[in-house]
Backbone as a ProteinNet text record, in pm:
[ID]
protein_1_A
[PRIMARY]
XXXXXXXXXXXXXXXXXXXXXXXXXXXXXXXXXXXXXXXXXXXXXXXXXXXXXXXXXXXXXXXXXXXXXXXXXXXXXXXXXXXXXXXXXXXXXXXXXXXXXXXXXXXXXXXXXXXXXXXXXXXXXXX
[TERTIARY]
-6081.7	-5945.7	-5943.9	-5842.1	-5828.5	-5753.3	-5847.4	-5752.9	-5611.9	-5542.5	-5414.7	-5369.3	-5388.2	-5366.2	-5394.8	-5456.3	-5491.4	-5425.8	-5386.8	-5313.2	-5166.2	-5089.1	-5007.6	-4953.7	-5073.8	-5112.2	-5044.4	-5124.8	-5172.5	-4989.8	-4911.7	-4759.6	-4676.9	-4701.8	-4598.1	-4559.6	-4415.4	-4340.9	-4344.3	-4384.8	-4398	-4171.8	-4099.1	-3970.4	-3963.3	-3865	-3818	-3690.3	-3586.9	-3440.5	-3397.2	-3310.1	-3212.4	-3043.3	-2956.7	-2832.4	-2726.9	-2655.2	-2591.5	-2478.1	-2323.8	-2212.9	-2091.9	-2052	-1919.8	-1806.1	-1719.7	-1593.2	-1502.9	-1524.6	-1422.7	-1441.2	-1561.1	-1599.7	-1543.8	-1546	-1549.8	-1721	-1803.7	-1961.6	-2064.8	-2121.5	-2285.3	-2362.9	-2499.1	-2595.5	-2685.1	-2808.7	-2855.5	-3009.4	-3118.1	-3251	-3392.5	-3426.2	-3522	-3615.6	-3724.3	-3845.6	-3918.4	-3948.8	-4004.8	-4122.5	-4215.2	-4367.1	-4452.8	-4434.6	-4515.9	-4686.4	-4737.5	-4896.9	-4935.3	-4834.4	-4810	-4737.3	-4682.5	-4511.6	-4566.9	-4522.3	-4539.3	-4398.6	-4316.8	-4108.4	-4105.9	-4063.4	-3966.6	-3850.5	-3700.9	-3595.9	-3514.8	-3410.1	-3333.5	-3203.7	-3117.8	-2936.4	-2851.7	-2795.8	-2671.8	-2554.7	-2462.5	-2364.2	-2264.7	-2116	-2027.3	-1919.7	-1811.8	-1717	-1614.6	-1463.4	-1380.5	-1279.4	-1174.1	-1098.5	-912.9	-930.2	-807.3	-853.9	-781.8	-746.2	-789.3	-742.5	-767.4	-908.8	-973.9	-1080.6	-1240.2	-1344.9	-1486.2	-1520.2	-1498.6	-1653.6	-1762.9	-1887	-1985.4	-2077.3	-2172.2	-2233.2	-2396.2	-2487	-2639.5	-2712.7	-2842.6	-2972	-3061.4	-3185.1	-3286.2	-3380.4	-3413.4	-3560.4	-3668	-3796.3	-3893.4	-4002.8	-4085.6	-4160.9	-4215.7	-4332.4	-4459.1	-4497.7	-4499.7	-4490.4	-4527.6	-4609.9	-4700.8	-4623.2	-4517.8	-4459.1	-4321.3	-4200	-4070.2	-4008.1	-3906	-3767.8	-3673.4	-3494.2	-3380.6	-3309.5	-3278.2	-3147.7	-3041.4	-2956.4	-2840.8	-2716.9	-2602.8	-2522.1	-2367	-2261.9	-2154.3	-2024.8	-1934.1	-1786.7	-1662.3	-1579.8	-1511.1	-1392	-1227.2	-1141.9	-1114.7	-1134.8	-1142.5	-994.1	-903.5	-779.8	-730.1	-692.3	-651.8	-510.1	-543.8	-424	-313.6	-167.7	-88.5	-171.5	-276.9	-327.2	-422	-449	-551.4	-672.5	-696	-866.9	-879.5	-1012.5	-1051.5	-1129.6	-1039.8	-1118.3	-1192.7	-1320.3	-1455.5	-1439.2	-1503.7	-1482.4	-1622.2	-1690.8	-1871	-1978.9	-2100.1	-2169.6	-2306.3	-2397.5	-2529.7	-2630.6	-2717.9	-2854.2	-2983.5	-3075.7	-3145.5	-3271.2	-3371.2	-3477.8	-3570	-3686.9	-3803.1	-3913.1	-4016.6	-4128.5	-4270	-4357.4	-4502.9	-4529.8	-4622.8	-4647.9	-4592.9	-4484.8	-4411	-4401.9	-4335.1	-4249.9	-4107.3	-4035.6	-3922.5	-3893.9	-3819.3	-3754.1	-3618.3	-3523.8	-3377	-3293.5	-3202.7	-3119.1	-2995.3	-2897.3	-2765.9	-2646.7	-2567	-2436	-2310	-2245.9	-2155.4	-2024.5	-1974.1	-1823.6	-1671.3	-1570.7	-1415.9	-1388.9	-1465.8	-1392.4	-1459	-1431.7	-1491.8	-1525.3	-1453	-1480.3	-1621	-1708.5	-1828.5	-1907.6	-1870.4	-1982.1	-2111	-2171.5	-2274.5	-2383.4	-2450.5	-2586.5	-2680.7	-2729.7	-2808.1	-2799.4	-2884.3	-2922.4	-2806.3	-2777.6	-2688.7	-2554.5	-2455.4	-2318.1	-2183.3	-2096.9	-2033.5	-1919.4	-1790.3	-1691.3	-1634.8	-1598.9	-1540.7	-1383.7	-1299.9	-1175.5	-1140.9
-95.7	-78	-58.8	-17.3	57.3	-114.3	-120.2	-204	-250.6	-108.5	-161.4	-206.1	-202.7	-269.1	-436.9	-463	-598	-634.3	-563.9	-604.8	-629	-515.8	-568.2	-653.6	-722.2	-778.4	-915.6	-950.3	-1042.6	-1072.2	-965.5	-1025.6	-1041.5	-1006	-994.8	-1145.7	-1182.5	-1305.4	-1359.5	-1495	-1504.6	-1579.4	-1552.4	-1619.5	-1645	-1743.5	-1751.3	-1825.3	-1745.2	-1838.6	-1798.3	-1883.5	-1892.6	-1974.7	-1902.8	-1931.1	-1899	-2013.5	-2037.3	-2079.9	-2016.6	-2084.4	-2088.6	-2165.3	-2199	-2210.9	-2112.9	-2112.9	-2181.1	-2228.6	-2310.6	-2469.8	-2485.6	-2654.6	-2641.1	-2500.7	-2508.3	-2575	-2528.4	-2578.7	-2451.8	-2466.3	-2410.5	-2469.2	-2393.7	-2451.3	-2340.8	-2343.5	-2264.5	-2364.3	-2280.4	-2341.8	-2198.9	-2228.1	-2147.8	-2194.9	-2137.8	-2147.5	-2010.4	-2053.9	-1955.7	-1964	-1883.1	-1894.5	-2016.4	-1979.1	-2088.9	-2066.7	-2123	-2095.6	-2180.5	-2228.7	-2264.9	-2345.5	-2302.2	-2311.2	-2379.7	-2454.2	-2483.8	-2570.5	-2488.7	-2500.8	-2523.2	-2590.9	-2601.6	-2670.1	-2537.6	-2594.3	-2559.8	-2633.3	-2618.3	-2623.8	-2528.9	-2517.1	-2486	-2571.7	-2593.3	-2533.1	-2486.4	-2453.8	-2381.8	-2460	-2459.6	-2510.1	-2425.3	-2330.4	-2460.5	-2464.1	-2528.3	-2408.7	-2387.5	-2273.4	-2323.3	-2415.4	-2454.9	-2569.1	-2601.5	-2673.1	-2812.5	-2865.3	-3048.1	-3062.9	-2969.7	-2970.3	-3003.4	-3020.4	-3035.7	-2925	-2884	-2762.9	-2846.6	-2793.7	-2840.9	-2768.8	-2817	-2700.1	-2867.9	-2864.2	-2961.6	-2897.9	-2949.8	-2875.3	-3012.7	-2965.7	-3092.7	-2981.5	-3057.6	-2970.5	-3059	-3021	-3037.4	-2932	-2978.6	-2872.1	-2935.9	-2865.1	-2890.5	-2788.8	-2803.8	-2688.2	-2732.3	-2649.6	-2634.5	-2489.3	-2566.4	-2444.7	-2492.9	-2386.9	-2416.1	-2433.9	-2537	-2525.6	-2590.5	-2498.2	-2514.3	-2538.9	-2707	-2708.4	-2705.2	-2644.2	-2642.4	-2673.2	-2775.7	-2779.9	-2782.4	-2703.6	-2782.8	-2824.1	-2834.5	-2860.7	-2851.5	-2747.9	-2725.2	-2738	-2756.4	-2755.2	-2609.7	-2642	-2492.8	-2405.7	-2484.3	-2365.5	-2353.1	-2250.9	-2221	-2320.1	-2294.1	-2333.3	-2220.1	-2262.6	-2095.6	-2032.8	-2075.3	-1986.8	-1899.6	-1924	-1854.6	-1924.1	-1997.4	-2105.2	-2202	-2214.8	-2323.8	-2439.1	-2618.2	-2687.1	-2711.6	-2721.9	-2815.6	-2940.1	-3001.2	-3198.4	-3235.8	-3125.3	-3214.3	-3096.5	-3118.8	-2974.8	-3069.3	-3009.6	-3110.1	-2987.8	-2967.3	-2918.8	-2989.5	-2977.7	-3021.9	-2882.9	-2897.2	-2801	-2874.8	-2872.9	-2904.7	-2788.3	-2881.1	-2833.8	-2900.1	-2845.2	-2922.4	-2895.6	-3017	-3035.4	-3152.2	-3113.8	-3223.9	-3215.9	-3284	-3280.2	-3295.3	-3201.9	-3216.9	-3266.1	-3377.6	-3403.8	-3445.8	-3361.8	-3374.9	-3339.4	-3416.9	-3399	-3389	-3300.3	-3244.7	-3223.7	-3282.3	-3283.6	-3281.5	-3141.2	-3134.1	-3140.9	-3182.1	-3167.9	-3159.5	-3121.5	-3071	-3202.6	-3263.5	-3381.7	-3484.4	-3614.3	-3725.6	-3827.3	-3800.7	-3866.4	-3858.9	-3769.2	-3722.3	-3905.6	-3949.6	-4059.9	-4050.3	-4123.7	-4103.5	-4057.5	-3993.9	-3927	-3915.8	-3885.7	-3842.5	-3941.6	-3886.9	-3946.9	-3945.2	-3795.9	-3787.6	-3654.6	-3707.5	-3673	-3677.9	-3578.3	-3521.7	-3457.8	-3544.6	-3464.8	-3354.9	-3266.2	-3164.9	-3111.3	-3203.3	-3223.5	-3359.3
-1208.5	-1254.1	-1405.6	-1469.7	-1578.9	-1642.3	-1766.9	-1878.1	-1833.7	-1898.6	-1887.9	-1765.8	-1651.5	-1577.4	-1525.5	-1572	-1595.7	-1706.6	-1812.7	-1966.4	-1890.1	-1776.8	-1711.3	-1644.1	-1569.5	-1490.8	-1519.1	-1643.7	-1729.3	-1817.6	-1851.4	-1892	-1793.7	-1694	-1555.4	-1543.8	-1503.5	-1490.5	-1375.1	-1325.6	-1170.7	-1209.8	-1107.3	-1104.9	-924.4	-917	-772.2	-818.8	-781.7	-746.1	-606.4	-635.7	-499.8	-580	-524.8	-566	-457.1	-424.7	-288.8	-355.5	-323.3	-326.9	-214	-169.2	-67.7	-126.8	-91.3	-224.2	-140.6	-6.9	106.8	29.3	-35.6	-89.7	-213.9	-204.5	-412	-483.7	-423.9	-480.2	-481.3	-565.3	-593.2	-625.1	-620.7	-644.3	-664.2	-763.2	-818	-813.5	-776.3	-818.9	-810.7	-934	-1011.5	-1092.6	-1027.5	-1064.3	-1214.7	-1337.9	-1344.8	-1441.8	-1476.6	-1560.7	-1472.1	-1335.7	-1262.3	-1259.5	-1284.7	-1217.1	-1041.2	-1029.3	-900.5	-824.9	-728.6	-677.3	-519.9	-471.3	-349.4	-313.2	-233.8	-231.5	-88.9	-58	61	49.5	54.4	17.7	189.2	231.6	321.6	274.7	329.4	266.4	426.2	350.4	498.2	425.7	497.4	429.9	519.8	547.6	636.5	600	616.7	629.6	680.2	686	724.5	742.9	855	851.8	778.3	761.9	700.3	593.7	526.5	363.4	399.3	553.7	572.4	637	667.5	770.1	628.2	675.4	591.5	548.1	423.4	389.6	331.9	351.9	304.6	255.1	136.7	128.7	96.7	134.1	109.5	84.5	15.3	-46.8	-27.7	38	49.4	7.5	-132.5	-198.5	-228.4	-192.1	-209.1	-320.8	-367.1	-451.3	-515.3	-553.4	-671.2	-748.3	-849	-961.7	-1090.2	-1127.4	-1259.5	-1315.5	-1440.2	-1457.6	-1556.3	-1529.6	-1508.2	-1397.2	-1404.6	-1313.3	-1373.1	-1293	-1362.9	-1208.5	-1183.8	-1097.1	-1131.5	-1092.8	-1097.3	-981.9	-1031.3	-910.2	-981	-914.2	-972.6	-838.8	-870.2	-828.3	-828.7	-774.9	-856.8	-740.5	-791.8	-699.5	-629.7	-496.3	-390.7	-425.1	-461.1	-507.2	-625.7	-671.9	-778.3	-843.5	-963	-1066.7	-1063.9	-1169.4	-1161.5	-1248.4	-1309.9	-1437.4	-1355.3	-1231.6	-1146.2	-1191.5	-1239.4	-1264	-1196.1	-1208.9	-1079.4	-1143.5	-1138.7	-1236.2	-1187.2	-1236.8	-1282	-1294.6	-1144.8	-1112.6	-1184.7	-1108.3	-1142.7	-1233.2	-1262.3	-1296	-1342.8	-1298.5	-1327.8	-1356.9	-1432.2	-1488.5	-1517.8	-1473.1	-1473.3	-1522.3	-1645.2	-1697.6	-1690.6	-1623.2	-1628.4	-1655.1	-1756.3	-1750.3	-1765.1	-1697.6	-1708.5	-1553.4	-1492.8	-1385.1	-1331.4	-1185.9	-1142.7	-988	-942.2	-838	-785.1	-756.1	-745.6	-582.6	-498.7	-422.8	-463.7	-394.5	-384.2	-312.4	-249.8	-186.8	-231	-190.8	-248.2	-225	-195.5	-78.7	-159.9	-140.6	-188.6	-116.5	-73.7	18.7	-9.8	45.5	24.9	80.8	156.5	198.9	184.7	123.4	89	216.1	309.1	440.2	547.9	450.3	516.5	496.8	374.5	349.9	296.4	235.1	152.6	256.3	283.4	326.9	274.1	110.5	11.1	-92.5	-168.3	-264.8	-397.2	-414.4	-488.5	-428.5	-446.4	-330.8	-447.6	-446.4	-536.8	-461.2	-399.7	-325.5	-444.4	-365.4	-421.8	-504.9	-392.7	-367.8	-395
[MASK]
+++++++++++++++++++++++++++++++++++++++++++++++++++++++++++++++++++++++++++++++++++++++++++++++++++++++++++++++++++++++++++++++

């Protein structure tokens, strides 16, 4: 192979996200990996729907991972209906930047309805 190709090779960015939002909870969640030299992820996302205003939306994240690298979690909360200004407030919002070699386990439960009960580790009604 020719130089520059290995010179390519060699700046190329390893990234992995994933970014999930339920606008029925009013929640997201955002998680990204990036400049890893090695990623080993297993994340699971639930995420369900309520067809009216009194019913559960939900949106959970159970992450696992090991990584020699970066990562950026992200989660927030926000009220599922609008103001008259048309904006939507912001209850919760969490970030989390890591770097080095770690392990991430977390669990993530965001809900419209507080009646779900604690399940996780860390739980953030919506509404």
């Amino acid at each position: 192979m020719p130089s520059s190709y290995y010179e390519a090779m060699a700046k190329m960015k390893n990234e992995d996200t994933l970014c999930v939002k339920n606008y029925n909870a009013g929640a997201s969640l955002a998680e990204a990996y990036t400049d890893f030299e090695y990623l080993n992820k297993n994340t699971e996302v639930v995420s369900k729907s309520s067809e009216n205003l009194t019913g559960s939306s939900v949106l959970a994240a159970r992450i696992n991972s090991e990584v020699i690298g970066n990562a950026q979690l992200v989660w927030q909360s926000l009220i599922p209906n609008a103001d008259i200004t048309g904006r939507h407030a912001v209850l919760s919002r969490n970030e989390e930047n890591l770097t080095g070699v770690f392990s991430v386990e977390k669990f993530i439960q965001l809900s419209s309805n507080n009646t779900l009960g604690v399940s996780g580790l860390e739980w953030l009604p919506c509404s």
